[in-house]
N, C-alpha and C positions, 0 to 999 in steps of 0.2 A: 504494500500500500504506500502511496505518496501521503508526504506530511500537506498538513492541512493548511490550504489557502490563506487561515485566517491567522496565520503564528504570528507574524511581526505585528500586529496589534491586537494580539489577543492577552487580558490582565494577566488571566490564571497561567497560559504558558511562559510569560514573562514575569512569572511571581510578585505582580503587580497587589495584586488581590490582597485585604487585610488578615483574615482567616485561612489563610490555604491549609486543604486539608494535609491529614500525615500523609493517605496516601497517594500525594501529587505527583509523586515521579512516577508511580504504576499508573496514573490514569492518562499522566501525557506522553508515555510510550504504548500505551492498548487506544489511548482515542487521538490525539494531536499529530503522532508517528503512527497512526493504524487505521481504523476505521473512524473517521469524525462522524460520519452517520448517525451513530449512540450519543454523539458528546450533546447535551443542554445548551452551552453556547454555539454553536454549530448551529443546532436546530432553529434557532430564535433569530440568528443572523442570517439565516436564509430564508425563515418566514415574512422578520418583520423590518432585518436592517440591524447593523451593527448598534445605532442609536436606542436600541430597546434590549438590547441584554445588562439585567442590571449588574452592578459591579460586583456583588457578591453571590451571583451564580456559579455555581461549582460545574463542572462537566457530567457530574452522575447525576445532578437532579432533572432527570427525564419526566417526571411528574409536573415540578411545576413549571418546566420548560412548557411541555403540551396546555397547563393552564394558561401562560402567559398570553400563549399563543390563541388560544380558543377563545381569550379575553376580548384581542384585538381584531378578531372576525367578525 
């Protein structure tokens, strides 16, 4: 898999993020260097725009990724 489009401005792969979780190295080599399809911010930046992922989205909350999104439909 190709790394994902979004890395040079993405918080959580630039450990921009206030909270990053412990398991941030295993989740931005399985989704950032893997599949971005699963990743939360991925999802939301291709739904609604990088302007709506908010800054404390993790890449595993696929939940309220889909809420966010089903919000602004």
């Amino acid at each position: 898999m190709a790394d994902c489009e979004c890395l040079a401005g993405c918080m959580f792969f630039n450990d921009k993020m206030q909270n990053m979780p412990a398991a941030a190295n295993s989740l931005k080599k399985r989704l950032c260097r893997g599949d971005n399809a699963l990743c939360a911010r991925h999802m939301v930046v291709v739904a609604l725009g990088r302007q709506h992922v908010p800054s404390d989205l993790t890449p595993n909350q696929l939940d309220r990724a889909k809420s966010l999104i089903a919000d602004r439909r």
